[in-house]
PDB file with SEQRES, HELIX, SHEET and CRYST1 records, atoms N, CA, C and O in Angstrom:
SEQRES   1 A   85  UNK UNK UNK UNK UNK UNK UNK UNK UNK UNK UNK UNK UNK          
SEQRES   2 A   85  UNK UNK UNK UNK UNK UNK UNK UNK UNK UNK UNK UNK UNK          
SEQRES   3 A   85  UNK UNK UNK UNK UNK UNK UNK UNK UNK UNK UNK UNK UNK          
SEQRES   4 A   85  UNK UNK UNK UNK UNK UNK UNK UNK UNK UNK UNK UNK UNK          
SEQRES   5 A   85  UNK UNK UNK UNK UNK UNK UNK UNK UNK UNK UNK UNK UNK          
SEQRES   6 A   85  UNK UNK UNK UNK UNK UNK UNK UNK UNK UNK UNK UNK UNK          
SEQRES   7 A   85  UNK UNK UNK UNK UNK UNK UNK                                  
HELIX    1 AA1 UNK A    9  UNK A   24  1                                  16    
HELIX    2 AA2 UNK A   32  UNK A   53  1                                  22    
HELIX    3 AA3 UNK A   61  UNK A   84  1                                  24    
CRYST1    1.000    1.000    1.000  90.00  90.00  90.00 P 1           1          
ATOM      1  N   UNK A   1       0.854  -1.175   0.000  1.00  0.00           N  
ATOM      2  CA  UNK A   1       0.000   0.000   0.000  1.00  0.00           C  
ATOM      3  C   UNK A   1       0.899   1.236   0.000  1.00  0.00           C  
ATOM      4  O   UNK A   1       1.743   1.287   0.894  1.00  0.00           O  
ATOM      5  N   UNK A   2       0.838   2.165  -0.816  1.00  0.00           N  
ATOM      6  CA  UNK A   2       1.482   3.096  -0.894  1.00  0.00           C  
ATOM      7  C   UNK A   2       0.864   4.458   0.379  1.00  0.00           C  
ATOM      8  O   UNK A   2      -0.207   4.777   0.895  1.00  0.00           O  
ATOM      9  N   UNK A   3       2.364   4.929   0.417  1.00  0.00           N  
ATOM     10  CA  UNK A   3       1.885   5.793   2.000  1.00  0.00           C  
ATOM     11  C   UNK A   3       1.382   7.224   1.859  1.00  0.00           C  
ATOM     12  O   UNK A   3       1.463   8.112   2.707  1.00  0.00           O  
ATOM     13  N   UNK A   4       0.854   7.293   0.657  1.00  0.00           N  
ATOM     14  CA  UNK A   4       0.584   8.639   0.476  1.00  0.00           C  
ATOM     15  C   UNK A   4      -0.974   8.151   0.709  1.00  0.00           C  
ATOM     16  O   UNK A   4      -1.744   9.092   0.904  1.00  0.00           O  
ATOM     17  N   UNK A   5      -1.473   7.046   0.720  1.00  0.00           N  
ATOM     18  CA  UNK A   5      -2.759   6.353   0.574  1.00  0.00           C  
ATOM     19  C   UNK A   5      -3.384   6.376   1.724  1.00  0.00           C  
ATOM     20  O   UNK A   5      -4.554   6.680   1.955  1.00  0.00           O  
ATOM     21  N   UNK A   6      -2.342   5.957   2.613  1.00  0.00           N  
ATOM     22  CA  UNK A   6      -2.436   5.169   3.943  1.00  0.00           C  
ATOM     23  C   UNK A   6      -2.324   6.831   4.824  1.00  0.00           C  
ATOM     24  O   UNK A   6      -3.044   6.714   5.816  1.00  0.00           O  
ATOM     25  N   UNK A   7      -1.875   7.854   4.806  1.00  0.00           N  
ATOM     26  CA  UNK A   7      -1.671   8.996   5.235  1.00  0.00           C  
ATOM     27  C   UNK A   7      -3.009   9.931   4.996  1.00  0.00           C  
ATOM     28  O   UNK A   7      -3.122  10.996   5.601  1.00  0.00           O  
ATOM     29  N   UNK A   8      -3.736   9.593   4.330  1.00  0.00           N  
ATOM     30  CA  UNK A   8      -4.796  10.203   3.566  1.00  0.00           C  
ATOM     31  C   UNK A   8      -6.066   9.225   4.343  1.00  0.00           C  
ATOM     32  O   UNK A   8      -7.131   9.744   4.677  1.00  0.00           O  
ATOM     33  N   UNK A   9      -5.808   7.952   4.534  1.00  0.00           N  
ATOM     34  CA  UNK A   9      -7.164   7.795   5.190  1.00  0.00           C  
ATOM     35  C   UNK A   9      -7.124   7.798   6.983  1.00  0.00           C  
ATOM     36  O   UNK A   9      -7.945   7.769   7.900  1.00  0.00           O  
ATOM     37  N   UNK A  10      -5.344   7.864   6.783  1.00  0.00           N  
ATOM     38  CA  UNK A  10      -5.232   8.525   8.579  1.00  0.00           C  
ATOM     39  C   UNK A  10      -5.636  10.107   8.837  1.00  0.00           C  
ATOM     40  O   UNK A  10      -5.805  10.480   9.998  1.00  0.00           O  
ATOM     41  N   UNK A  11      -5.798  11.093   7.664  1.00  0.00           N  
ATOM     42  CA  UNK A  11      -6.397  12.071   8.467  1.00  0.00           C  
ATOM     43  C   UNK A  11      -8.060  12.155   8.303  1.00  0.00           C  
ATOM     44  O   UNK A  11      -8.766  13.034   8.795  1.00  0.00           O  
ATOM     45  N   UNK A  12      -8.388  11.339   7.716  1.00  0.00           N  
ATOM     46  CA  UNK A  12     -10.071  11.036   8.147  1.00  0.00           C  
ATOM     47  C   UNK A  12     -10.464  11.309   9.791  1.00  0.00           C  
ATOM     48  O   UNK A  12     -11.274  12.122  10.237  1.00  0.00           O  
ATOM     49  N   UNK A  13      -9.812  10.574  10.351  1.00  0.00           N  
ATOM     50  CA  UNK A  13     -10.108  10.874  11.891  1.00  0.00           C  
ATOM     51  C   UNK A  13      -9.989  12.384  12.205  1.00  0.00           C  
ATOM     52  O   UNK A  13     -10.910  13.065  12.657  1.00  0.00           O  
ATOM     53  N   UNK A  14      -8.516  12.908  11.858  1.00  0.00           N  
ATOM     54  CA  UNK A  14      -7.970  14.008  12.256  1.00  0.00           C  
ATOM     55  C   UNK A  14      -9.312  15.057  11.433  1.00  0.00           C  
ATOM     56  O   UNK A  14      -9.469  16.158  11.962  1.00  0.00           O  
ATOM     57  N   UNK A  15     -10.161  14.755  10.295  1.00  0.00           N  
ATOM     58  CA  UNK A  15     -10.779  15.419   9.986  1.00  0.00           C  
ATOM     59  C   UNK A  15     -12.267  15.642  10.953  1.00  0.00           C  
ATOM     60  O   UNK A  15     -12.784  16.664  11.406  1.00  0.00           O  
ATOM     61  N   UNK A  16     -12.602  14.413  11.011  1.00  0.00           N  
ATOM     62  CA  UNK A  16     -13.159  13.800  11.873  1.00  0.00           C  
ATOM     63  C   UNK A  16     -13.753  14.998  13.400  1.00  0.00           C  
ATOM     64  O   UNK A  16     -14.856  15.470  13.677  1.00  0.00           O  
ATOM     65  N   UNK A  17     -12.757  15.073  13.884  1.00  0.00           N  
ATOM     66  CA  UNK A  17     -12.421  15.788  15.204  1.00  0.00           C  
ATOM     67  C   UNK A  17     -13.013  17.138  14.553  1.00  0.00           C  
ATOM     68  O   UNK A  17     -13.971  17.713  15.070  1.00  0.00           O  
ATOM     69  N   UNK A  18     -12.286  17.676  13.207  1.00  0.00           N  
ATOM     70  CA  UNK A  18     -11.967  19.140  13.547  1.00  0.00           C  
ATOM     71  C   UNK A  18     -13.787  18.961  12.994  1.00  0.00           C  
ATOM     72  O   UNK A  18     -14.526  18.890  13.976  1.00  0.00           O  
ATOM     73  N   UNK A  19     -14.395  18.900  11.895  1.00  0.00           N  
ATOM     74  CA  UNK A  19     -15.845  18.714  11.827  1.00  0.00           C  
ATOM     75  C   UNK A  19     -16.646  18.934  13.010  1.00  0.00           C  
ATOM     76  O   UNK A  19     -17.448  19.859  13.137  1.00  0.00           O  
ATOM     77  N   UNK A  20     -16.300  17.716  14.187  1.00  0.00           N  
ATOM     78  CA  UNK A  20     -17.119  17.653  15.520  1.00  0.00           C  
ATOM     79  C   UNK A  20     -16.771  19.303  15.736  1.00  0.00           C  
ATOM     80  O   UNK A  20     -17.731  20.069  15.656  1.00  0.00           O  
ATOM     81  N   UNK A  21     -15.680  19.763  15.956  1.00  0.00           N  
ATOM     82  CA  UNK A  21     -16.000  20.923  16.810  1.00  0.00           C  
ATOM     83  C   UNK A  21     -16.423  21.830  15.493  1.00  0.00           C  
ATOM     84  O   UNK A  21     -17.598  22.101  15.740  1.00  0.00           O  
ATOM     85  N   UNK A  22     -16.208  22.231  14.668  1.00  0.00           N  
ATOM     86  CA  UNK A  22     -16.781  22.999  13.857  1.00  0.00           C  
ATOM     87  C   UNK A  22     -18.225  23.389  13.943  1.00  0.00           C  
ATOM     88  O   UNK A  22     -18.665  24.516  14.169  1.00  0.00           O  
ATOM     89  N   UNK A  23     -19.009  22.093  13.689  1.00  0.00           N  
ATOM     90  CA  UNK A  23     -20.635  21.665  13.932  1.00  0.00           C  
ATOM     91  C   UNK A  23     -21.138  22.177  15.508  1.00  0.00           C  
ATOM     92  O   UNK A  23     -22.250  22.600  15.823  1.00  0.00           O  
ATOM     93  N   UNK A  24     -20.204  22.032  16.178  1.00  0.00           N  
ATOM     94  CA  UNK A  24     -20.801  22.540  17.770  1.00  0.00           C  
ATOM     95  C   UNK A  24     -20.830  24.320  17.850  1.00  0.00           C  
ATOM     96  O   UNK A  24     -21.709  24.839  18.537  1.00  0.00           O  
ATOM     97  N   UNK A  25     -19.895  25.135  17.164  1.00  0.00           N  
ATOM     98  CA  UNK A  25     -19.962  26.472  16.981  1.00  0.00           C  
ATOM     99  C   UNK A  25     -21.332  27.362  16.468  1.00  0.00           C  
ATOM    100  O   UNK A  25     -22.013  27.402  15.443  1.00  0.00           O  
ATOM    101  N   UNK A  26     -21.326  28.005  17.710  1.00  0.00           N  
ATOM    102  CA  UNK A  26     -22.850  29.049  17.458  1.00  0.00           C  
ATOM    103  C   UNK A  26     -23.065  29.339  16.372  1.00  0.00           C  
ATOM    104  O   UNK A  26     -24.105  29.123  15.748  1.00  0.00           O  
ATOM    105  N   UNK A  27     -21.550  30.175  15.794  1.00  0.00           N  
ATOM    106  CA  UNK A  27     -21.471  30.641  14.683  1.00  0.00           C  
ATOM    107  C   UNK A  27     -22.007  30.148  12.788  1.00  0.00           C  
ATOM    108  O   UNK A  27     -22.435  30.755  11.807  1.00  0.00           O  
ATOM    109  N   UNK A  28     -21.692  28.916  13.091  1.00  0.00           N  
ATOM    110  CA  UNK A  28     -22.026  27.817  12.225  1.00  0.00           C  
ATOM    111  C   UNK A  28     -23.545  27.081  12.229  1.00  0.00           C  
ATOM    112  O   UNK A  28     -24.211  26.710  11.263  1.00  0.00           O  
ATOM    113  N   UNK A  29     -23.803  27.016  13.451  1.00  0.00           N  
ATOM    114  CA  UNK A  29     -25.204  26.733  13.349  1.00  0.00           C  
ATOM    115  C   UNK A  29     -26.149  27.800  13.302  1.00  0.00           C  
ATOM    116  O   UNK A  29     -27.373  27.670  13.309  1.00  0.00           O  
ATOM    117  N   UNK A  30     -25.395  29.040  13.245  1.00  0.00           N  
ATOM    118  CA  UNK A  30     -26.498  30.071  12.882  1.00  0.00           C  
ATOM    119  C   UNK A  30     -26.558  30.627  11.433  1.00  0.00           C  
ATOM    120  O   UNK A  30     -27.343  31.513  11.096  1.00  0.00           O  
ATOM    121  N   UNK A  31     -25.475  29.909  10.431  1.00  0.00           N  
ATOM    122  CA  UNK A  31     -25.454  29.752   9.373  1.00  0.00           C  
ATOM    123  C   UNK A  31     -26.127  28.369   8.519  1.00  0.00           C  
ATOM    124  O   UNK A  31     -25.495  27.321   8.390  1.00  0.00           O  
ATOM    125  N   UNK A  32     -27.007  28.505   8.174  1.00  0.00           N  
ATOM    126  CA  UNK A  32     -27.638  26.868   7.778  1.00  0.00           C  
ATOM    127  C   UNK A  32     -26.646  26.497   6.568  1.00  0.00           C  
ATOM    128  O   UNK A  32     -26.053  25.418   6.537  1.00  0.00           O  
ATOM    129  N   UNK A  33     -26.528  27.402   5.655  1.00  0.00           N  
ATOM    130  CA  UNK A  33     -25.554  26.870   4.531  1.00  0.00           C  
ATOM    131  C   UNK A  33     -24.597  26.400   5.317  1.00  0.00           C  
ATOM    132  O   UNK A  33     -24.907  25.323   5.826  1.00  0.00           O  
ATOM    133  N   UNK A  34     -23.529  26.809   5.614  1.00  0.00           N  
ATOM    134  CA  UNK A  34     -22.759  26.112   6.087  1.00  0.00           C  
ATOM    135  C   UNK A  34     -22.850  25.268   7.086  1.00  0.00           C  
ATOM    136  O   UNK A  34     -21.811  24.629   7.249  1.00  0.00           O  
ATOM    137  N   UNK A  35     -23.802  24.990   7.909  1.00  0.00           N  
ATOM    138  CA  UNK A  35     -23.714  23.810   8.940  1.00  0.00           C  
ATOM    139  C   UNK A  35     -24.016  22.748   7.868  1.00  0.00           C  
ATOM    140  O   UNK A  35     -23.239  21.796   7.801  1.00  0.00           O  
ATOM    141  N   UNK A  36     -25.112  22.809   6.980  1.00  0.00           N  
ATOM    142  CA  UNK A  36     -25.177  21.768   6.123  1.00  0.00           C  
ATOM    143  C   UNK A  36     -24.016  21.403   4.703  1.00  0.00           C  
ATOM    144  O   UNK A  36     -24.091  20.476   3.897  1.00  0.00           O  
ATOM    145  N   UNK A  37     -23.536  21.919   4.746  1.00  0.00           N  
ATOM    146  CA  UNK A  37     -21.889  21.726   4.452  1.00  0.00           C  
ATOM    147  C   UNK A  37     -21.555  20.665   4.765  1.00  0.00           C  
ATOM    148  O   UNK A  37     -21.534  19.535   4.278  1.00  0.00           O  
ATOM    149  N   UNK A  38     -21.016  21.635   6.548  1.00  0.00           N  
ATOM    150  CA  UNK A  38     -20.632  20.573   7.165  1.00  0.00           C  
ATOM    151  C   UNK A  38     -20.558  19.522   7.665  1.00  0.00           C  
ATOM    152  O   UNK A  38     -19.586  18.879   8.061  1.00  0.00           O  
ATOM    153  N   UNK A  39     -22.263  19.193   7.653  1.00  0.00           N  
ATOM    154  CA  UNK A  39     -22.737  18.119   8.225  1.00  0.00           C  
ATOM    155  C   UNK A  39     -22.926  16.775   7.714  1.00  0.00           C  
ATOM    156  O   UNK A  39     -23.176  15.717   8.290  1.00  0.00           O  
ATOM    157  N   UNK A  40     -22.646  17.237   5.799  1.00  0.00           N  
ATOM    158  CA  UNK A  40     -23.354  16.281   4.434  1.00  0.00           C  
ATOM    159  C   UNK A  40     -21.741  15.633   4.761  1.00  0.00           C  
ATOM    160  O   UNK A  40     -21.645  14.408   4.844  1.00  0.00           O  
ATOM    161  N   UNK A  41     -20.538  16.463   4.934  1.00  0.00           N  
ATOM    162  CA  UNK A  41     -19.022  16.081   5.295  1.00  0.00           C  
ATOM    163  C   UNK A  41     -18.684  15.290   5.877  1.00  0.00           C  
ATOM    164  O   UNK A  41     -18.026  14.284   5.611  1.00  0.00           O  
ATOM    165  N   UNK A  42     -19.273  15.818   7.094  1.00  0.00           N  
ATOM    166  CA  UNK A  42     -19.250  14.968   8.214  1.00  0.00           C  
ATOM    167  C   UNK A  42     -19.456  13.598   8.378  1.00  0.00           C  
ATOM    168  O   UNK A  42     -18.734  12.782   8.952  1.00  0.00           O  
ATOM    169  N   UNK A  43     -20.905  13.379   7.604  1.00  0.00           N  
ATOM    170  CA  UNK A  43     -21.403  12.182   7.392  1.00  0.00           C  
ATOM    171  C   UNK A  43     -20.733  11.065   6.883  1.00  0.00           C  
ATOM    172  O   UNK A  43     -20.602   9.911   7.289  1.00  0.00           O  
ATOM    173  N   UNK A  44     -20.118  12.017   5.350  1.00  0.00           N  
ATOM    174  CA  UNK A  44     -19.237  11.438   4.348  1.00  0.00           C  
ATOM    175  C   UNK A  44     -18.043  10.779   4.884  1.00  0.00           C  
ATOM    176  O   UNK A  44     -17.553   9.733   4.457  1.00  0.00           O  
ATOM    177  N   UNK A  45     -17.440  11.799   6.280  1.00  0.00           N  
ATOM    178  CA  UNK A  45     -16.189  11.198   6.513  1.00  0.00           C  
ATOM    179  C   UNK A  45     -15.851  10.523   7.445  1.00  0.00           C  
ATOM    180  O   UNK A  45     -14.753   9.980   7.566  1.00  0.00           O  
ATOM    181  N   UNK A  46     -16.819  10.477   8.257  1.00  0.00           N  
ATOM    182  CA  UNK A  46     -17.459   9.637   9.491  1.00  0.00           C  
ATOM    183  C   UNK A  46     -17.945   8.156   9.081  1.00  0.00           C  
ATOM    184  O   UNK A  46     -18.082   7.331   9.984  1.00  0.00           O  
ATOM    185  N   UNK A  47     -18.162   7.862   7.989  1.00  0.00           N  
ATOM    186  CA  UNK A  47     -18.708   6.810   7.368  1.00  0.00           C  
ATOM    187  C   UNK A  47     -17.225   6.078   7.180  1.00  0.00           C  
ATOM    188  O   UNK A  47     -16.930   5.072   7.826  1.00  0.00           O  
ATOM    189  N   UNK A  48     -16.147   6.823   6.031  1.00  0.00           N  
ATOM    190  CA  UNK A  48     -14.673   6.133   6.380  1.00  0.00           C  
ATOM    191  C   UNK A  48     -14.466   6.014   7.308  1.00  0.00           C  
ATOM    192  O   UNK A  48     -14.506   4.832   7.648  1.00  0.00           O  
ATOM    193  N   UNK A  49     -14.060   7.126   8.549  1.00  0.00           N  
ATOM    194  CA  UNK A  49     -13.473   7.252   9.820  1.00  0.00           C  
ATOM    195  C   UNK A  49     -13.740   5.713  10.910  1.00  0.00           C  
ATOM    196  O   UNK A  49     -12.934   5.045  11.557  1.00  0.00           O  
ATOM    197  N   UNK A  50     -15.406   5.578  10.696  1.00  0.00           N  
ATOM    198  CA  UNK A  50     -16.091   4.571  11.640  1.00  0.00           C  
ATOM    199  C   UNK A  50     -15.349   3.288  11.031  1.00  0.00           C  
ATOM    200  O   UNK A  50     -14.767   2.535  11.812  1.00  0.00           O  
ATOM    201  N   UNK A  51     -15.356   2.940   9.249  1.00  0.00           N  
ATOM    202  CA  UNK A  51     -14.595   1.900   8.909  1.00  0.00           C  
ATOM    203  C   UNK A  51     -13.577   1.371   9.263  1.00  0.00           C  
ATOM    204  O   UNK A  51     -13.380   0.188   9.537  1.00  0.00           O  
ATOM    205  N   UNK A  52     -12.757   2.394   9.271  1.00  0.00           N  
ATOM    206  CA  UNK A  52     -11.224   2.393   9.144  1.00  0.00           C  
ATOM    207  C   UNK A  52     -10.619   1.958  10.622  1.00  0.00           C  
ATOM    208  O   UNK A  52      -9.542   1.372  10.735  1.00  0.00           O  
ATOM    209  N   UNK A  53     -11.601   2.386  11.921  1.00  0.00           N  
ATOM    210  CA  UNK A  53     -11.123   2.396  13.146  1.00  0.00           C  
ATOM    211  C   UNK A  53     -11.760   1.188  13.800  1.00  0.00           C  
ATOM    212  O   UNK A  53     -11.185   0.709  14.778  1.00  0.00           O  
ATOM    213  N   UNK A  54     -12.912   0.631  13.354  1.00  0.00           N  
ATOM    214  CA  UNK A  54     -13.533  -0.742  13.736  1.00  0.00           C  
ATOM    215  C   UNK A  54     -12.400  -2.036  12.216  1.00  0.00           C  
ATOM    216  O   UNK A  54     -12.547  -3.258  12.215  1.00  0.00           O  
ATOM    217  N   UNK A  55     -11.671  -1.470  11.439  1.00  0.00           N  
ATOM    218  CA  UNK A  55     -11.377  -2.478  11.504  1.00  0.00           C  
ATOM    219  C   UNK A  55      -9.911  -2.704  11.604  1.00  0.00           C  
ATOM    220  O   UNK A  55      -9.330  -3.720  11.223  1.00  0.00           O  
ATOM    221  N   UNK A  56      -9.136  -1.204  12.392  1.00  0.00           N  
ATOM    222  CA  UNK A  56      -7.793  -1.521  13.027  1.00  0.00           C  
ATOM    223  C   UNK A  56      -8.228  -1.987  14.396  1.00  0.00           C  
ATOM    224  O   UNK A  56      -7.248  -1.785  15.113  1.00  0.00           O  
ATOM    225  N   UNK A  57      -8.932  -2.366  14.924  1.00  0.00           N  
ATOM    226  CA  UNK A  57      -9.443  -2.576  16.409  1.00  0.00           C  
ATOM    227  C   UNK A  57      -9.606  -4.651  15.907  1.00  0.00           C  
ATOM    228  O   UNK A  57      -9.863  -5.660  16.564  1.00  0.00           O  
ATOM    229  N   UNK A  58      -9.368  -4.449  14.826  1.00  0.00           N  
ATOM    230  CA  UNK A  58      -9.264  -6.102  14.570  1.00  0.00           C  
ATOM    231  C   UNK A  58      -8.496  -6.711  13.678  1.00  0.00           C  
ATOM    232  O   UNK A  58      -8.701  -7.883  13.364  1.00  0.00           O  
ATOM    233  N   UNK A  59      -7.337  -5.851  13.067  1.00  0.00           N  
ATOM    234  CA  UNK A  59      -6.155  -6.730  12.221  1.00  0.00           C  
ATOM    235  C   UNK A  59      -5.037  -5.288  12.586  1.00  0.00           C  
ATOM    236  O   UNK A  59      -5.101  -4.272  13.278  1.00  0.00           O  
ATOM    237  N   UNK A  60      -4.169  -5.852  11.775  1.00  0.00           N  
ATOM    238  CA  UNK A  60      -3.022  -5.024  11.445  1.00  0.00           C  
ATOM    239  C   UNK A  60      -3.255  -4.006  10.942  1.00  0.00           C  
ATOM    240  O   UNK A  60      -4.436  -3.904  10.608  1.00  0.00           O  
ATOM    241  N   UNK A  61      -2.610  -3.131  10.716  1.00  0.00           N  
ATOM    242  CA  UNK A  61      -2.733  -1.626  10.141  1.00  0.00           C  
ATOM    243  C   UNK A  61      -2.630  -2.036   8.561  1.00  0.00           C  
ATOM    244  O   UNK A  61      -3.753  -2.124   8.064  1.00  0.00           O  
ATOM    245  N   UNK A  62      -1.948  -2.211   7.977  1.00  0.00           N  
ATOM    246  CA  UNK A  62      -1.878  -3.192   6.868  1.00  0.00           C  
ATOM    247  C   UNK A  62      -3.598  -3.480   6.306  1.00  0.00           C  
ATOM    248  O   UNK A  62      -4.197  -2.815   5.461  1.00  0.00           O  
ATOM    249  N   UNK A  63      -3.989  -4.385   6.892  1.00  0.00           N  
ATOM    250  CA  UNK A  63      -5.069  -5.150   6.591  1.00  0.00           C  
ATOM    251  C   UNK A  63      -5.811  -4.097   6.947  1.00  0.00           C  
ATOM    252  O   UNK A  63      -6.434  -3.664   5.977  1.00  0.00           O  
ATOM    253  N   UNK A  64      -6.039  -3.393   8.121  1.00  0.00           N  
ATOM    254  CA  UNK A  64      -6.712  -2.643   8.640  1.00  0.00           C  
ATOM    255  C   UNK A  64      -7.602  -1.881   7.488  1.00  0.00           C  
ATOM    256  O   UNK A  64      -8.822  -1.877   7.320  1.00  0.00           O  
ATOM    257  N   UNK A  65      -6.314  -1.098   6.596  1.00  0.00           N  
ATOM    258  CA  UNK A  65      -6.647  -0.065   5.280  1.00  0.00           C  
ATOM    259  C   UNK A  65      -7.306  -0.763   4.088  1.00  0.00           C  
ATOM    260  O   UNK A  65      -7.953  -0.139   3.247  1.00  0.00           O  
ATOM    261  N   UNK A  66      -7.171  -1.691   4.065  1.00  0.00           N  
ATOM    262  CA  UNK A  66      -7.477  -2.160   2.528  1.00  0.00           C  
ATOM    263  C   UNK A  66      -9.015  -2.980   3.218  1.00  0.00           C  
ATOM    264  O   UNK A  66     -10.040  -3.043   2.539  1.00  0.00           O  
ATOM    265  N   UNK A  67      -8.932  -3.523   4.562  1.00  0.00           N  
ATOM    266  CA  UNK A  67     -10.671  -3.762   4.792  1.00  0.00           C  
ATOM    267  C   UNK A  67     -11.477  -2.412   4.692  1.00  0.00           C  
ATOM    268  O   UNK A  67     -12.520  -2.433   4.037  1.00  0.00           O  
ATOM    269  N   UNK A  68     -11.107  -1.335   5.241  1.00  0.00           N  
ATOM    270  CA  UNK A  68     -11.825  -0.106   5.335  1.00  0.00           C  
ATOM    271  C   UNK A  68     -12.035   0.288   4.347  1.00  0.00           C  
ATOM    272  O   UNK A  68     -13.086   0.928   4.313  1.00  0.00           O  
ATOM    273  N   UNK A  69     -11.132   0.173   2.769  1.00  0.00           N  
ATOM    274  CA  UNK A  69     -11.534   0.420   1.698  1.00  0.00           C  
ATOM    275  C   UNK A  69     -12.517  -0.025   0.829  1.00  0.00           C  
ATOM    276  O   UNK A  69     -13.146   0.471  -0.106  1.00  0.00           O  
ATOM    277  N   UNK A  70     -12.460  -1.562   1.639  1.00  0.00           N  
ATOM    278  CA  UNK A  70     -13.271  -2.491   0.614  1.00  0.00           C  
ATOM    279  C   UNK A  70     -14.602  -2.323   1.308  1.00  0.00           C  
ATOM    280  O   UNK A  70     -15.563  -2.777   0.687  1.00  0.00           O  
ATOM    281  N   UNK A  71     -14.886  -1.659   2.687  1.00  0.00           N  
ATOM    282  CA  UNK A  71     -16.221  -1.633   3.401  1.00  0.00           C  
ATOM    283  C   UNK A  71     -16.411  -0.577   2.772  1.00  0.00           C  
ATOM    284  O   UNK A  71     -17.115  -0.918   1.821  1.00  0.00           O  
ATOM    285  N   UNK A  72     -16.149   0.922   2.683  1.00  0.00           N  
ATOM    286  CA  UNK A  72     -16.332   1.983   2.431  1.00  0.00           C  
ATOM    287  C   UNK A  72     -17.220   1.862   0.997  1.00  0.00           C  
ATOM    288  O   UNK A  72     -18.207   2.518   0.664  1.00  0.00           O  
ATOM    289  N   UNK A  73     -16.373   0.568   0.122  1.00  0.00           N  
ATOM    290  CA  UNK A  73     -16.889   0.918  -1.672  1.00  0.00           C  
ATOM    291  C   UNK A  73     -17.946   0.123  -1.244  1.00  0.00           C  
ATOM    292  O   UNK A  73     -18.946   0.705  -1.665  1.00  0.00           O  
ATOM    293  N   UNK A  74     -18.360  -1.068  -0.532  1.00  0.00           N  
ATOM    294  CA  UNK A  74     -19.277  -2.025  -0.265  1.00  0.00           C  
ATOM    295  C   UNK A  74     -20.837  -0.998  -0.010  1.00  0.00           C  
ATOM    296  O   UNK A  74     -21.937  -0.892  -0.554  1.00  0.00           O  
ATOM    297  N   UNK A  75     -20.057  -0.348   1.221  1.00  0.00           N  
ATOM    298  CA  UNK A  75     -21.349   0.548   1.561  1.00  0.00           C  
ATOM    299  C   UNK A  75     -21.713   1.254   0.939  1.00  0.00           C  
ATOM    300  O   UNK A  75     -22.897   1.379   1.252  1.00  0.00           O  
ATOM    301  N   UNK A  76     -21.349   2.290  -0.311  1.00  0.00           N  
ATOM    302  CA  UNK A  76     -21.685   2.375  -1.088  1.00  0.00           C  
ATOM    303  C   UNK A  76     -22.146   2.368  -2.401  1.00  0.00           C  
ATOM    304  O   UNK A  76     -22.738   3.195  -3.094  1.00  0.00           O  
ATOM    305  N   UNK A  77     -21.530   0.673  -2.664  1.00  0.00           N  
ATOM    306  CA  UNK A  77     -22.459  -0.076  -3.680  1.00  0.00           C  
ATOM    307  C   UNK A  77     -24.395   0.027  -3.268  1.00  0.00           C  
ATOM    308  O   UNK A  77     -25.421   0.323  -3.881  1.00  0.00           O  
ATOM    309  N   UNK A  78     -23.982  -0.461  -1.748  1.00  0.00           N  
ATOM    310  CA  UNK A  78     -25.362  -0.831  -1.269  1.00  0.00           C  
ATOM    311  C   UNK A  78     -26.332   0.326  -1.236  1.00  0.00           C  
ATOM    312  O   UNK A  78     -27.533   0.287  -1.502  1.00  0.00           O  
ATOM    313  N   UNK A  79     -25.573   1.407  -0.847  1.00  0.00           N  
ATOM    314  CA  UNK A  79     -26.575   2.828  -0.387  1.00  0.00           C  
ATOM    315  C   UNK A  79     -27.320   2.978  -1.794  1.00  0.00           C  
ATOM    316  O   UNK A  79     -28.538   2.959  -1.969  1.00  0.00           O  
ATOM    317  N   UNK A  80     -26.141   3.157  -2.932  1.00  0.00           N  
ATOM    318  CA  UNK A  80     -26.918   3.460  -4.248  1.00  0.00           C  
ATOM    319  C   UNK A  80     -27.967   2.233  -4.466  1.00  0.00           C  
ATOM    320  O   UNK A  80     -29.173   2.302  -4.702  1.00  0.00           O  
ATOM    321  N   UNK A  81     -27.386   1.438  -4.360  1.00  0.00           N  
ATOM    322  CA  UNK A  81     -28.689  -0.131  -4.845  1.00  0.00           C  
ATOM    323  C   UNK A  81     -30.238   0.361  -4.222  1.00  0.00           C  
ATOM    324  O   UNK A  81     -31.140   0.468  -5.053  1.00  0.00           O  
ATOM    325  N   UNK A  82     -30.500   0.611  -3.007  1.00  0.00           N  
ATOM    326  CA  UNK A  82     -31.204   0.979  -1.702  1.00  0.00           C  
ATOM    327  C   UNK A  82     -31.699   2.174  -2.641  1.00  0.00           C  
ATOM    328  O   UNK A  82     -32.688   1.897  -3.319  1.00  0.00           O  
ATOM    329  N   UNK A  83     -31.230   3.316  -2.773  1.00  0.00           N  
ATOM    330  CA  UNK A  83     -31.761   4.278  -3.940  1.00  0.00           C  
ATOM    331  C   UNK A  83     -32.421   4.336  -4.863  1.00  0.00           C  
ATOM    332  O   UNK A  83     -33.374   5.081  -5.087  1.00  0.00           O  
ATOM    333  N   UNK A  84     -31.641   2.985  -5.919  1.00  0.00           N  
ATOM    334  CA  UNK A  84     -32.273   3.142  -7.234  1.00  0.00           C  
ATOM    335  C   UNK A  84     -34.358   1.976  -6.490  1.00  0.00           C  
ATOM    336  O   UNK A  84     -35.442   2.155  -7.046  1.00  0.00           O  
ATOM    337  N   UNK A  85     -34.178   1.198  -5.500  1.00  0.00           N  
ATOM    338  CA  UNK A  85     -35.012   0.532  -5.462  1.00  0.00           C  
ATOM    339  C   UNK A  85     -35.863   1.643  -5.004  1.00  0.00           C  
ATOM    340  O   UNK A  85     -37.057   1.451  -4.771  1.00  0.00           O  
TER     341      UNK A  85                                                      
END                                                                             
């Protein structure tokens, strides 16, 4: 796995964080455009983030990345399938 790969789905988390506090700011929730920005983001990257960390909590870092990848495209095979029905 190349580490420019593996560096890129390690700041998912780090994105992760800064989102949470972003979304908690007065300022932002008194802006609807942008909370919903942030929130469609959030979702988006919280969806990797949750992958990626339930499945270093059960292999190698190694394995870890390439399951989180293959859940990430999985789940969204399925979301669209779920759509078009």
């Amino acid at each position: 796995m190349k580490p420019f790969l593996i560096q890129q789905l390690e700041r998912y988390a780090l994105r992760l964080t800064e989102l949470d506090f972003l979304l908690s700011r007065e300022d932002i929730m008194a802006d609807m455009t942008q909370f919903l920005k942030l929130s469609r983001e959030h979702a988006e990257v919280s969806a990797v983030a949750t992958a990626l960390t339930s499945a270093c909590s059960r292999e190698s870092f190694r394995n870890c990345v390439i399951s989180a990848m293959m859940s990430s495209r999985d789940s969204k095979k399925s979301s669209s399938v779920r759509r078009r029905a």
